[in-house]
N, C-alpha and C positions, 0 to 999 in steps of 0.2 A: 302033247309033250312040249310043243315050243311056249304053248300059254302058259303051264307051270314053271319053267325054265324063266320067261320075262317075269313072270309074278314075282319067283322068288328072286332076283335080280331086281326089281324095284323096291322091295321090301328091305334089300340091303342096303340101296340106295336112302333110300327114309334112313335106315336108323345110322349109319354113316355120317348122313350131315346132320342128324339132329344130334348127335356124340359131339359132332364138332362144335354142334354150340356148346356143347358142354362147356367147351375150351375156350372156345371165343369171347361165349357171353360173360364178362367180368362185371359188370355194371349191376349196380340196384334201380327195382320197377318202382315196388309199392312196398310198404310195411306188410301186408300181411305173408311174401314169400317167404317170410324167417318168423312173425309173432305169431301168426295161425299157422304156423305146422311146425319147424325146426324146433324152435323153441319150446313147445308145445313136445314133442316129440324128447327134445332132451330132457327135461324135465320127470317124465316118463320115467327114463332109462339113467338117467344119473342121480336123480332124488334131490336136485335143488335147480334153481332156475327161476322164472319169471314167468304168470301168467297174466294176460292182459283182461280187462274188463269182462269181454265176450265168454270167459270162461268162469267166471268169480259165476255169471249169472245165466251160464250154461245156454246160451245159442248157439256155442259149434260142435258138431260131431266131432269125435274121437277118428273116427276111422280112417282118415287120413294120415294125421301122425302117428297112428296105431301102426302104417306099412311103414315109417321110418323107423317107430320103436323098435320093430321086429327085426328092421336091418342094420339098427345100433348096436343089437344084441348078437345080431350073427356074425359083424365084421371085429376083427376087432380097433380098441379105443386109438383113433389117431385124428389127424385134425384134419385129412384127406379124406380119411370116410367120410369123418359128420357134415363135411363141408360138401364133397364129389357123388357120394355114393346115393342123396338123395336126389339130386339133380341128374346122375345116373338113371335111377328108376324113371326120372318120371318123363326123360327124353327118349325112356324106349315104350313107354304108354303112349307117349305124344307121336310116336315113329308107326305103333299101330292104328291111331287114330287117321293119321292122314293114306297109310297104305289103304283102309276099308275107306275111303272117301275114293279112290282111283279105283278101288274095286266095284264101286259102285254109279261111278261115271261111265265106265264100261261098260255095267251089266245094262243101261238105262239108256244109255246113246252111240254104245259102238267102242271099240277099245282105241281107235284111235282120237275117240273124244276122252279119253282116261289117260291117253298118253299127255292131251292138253292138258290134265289136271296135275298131274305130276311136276308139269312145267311148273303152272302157278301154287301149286302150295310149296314149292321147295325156292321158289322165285319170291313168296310172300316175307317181307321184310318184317311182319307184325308176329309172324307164326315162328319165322327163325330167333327173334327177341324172344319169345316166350314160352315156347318149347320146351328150353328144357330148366325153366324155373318152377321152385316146390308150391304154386299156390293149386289152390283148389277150384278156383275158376277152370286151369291148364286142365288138371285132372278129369274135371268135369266134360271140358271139352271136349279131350280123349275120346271119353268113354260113348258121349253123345257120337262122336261121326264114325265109330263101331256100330253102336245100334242102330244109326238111320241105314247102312248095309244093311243086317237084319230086317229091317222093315220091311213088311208086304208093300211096296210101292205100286207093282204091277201084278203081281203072283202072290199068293199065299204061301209063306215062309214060315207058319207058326207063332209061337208066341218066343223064339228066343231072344228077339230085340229088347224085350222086357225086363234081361238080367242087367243088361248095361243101362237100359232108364231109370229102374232102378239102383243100381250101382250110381249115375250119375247125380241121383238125386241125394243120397245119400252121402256124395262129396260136398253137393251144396243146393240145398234144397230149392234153389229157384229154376232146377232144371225141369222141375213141372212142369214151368209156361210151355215149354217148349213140346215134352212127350203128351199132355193133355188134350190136345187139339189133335196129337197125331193119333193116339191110343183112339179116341171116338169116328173118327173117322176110320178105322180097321173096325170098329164095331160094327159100325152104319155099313161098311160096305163085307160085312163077315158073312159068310154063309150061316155058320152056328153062334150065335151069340149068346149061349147058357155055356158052350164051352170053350168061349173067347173070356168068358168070365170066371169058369170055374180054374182054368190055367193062369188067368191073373190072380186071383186067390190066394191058390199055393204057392205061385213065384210071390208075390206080394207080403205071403206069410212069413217065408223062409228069410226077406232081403232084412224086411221091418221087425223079425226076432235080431237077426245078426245085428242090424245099427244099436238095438237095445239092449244088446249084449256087450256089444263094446263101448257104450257109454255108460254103462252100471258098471265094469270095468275101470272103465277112468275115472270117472267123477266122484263114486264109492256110492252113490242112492240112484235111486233107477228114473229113469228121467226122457223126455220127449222132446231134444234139440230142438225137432223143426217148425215146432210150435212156437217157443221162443224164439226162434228166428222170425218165422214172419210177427210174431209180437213185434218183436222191436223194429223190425227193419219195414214193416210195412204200414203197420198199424199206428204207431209211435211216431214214425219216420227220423227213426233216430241216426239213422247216417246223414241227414241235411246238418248235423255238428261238425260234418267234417268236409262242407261243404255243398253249395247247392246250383243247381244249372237249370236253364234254360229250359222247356217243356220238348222243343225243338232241336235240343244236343244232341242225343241221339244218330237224329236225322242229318244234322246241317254240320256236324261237327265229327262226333264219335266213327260213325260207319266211314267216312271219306278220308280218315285219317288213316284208319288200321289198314281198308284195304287198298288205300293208294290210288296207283297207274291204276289197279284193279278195278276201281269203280267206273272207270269207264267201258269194260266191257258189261261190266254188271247194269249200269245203267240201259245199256242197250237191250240185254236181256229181257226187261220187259215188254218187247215185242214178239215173243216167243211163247206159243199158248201153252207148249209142252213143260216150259218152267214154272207157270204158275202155282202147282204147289208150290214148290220151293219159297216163292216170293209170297204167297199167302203166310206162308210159316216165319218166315225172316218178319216181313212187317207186322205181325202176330208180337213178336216177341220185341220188336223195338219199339211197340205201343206201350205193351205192356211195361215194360222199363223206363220208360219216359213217364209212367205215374209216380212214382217217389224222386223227391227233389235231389237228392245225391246221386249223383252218376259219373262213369268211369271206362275208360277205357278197355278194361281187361274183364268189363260183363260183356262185354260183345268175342268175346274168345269162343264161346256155344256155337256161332252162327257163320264163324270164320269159313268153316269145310265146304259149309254146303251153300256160301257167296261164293268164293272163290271155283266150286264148280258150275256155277250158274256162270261166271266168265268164261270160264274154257269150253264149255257148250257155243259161246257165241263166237270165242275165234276158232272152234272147229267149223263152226259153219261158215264163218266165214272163210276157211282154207280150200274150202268144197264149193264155196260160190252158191252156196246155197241160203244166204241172209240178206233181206230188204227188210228197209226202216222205212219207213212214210214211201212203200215202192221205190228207195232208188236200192239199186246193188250196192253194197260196200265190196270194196275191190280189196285184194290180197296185200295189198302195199298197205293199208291196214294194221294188216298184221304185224309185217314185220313193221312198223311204228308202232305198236304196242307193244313187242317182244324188247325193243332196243331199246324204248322209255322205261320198260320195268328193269331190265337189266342195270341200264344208267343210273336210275334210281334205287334201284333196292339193294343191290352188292354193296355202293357204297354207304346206305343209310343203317343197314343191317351191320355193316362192322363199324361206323363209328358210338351207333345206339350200345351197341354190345361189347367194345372193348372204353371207350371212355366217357359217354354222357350220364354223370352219376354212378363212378364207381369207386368216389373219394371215399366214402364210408365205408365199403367194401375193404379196400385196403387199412383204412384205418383200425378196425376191427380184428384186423388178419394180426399188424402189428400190435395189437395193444396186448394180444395173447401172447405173446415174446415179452413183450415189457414188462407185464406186470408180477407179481410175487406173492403169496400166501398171504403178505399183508398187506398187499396193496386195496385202496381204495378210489375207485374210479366213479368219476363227475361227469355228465355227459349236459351238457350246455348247446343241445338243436331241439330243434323240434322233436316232437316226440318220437321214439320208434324209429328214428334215423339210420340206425345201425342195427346187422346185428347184434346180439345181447350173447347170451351163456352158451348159444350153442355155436360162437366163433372161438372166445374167450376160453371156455371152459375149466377155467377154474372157481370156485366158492367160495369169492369174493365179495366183498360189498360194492355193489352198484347203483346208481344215481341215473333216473333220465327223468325229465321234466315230463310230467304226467297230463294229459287231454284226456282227461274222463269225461263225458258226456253228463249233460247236469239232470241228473235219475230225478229229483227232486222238485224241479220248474223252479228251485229261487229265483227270485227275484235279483239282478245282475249279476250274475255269475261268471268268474273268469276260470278259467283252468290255470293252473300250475304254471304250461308252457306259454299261455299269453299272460302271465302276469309276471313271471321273469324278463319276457321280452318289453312290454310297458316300461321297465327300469331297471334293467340288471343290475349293476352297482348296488339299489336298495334292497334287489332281493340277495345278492351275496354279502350285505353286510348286517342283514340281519338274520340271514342263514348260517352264518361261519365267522364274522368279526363281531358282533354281537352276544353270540353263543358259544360259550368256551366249553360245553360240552359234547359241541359238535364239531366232530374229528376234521381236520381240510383233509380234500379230497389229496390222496400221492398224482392224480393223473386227470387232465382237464382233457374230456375235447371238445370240439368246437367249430365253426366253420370259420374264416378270415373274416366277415363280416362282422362279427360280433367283435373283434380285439381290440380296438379304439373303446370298445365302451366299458372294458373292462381291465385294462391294461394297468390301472393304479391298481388294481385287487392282487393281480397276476405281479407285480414287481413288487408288492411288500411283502407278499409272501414266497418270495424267491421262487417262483416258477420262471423254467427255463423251456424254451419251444426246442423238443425233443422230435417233432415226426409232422410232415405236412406230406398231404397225396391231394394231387389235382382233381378235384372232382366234378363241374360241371363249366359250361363258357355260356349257358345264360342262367343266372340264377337271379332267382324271384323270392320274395318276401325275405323269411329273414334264412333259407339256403346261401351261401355261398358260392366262391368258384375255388376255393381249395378247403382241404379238412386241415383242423391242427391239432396236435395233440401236447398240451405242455405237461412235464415232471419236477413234482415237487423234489 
């Protein structure tokens, strides 16, 4: 009675503070929490919009913004749902993900080492950022630290862990690396493996009709996303366009950022024979991700649950005096200096990441949906994908963002849209618009502050007046800013 009582008490807890990031987190991460799914989504459900490349050429599954289509359709049209209502869902899949993560620190080392975990995922500053954002890594992630509960770790559970790998894989298909290694090893060590295989089968049949149902659904011809996807992204290695790293990021960069204070109990953990899966599966999967040259911080969001419970195993033991590294004891004063550098560190990093590093855009998008008018036409002058697009706005307007397509073709020097505005803006808006008296000027520019000196003679002959500026970031790099503008013609 009392275990049910704390369970459902911490489950409140989870979805509580992950609600409050709802609130808190105001800030933008990456392009794709709004162009792979919102967007995506509104599109759907309003019948005009923007799809990006990835979709022209069919690498992403439907069924992600297929759960916003369905709650654009159930709620009705305001600019709180399309905006609340999807960061709603996916902060209370993100609130079950981390409950079965404490569910299963318990079942595996004792519930007072579950209570440690609780600490550190609601303590984790990477997981409160990202929580309750709409991308499909988040979802993925979810769904992954639900099934690894499910998993026969110790005991034979059946094959239900199967529904969420595949569910996860189906948010985003590189969650294979992850269940592929775990799935064979529940083979090798199955007692029946004719009917470990005829129950992946049928679960298998049922997941892989559903994704082909809802992408013949969207796309309108019947079609196999995951294949294109690893086409391009692995084979192609066509996200090195959008940037490329180190072999060693991953390792020396990626994991020590997200989990912080974290990684030093994590580090310790490798003296701990009983974590080794865990850490067989972790360095599994940050091998595997370190072969394609594009990498990012929000693929390590899979592997977040089950680090961060590989830390709370090591300060439980060490609360018990039960942990030596090279034979010496680590002492309890330990702890509390882990407890008080995470707190030090992550309360504060977690609200200033989430209410203002990069949420100029944010706001600016919010306002430009006020501003604008049935016949406005809006110019977006950043890098690509900077903002939300139709599904802030929402009106059936003509809009403008400087385009980074990826060069499908191999030409020979190829620039995109967005770097060859940036090369010379002035030449590219006077032979876009003072050149071509057939093309309309834009009613509404934005822009970051960086750009205004270079463009200020375009902006003053054609009477643009600086209508709306929002603070957006205090370091900005390439051609980002530290505030957004918005000028009206």
């Amino acid at each position: 009675m009392f275990l049910g009582r704390l369970n459902v008490g911490i489950l409140l807890i989870f979805l509580l503070v992950r609600l409050l990031g709802v609130l808190i987190v105001q800030s933008a991460f990456v392009p794709d929490e709004y162009w792979q799914s919102l967007e995506v989504s509104h599109k759907m459900t309003f019948c005009y919009g923007h799809l990006t490349w990835e979709w022209v050429k069919g690498i992403r599954s439907c069924v992600y913004p297929l759960l916003f289509h369905i709650l654009y359709s159930i709620f009705p049209d305001s600019l709180l749902v399309r905006v609340y209502i999807p960061r709603i869902f996916q902060a209370l899949l993100s609130a079950l993900g981390d409950f079965f993560t404490y569910k299963l620190a318990s079942e595996l080392f004792g519930q007072r080492c579950g209570m440690w975990t609780v600490f550190n995922i609601l303590a984790s500053w990477f997981l409160f950022y990202s929580s309750s954002r709409t991308l499909t890594n988040m979802a993925e992630a979810s769904l992954t630290a639900c099934g690894l509960y499910f998993y026969p770790w110790e005991k034979d559970k059946g094959l239900g862990y199967l529904w969420f790998a595949g569910a996860s894989v189906m948010m985003r298909p590189t969650a294979i690396v992850l269940w592929l290694p775990l799935f064979l090893w529940h083979v090798q060590r199955g007692k029946s493996v004719v009917s470990i295989l005829k129950g992946t089968f049928k679960i298998g049949l049922v997941l892989l009709l559903g994704l082909l149902i809802a992408d013949r659904w969207c796309y309108g011809y019947w079609i196999f996303t995951p294949y294109n996807f690893f086409l391009f992204n692995w084979t192609f290695d066509i996200g090195s366009f959008y940037g490329s790293h180190n072999i060693l990021w991953n390792f020396a960069v990626g994991l020590p950022t997200v989990l912080g204070v974290h990684i030093v109990p994590f580090a310790i953990g490798f003296n701990l024979p009983q974590l080794k899966p865990f850490y067989y599966l972790i360095f599994w999967i940050l091998i595997i991700f370190s072969i394609p040259s594009h990498k990012e911080f929000r693929f390590l969001l899979p592997i977040m649950h089950i680090a961060l419970m590989t830390s709370s195993v090591v300060m439980y033991r060490i609360s018990t005096n039960k942990l030596r590294v090279f034979g010496y004891e680590v002492n309890k004063t330990f702890n509390v200096i882990l407890i008080a550098a995470t707190l030090l560190v992550n309360i504060p990093l977690s609200i200033y990441m989430g209410l203002f590093h990069q949420r100029g855009s944010i706001d600016a998008a919010l306002r430009l949906a006020d501003l604008v008018t049935e016949n406005s036409n809006v110019l977006f002058l950043m890098p690509c994908h900077s903002t939300p697009y139709y599904s802030y706005i929402h009106k059936n307007i003509s809009m403008k963002f400087l385009t980074c397509e990826p060069n499908f073709e191999n030409a020979d020097g190829y620039t995109d849209e967005a770097d060859e505005f940036f090369e010379d803006p002035m030449e590219w808006l006077t032979k876009t618009y003072d050149s071509n008296s057939n093309q309309l000027l834009p009613t509404h520019i934005v822009m970051f502050d960086k750009l205004y000196d270079s463009i200020s003679i375009f902006l003053k002959k054609f009477h643009y007046e600086h209508c709306f500026n929002a603070f957006h970031s205090h370091f900005a790099e390439g051609n980002v800013g530290n505030f957004v503008y918005i000028f009206c013609k």
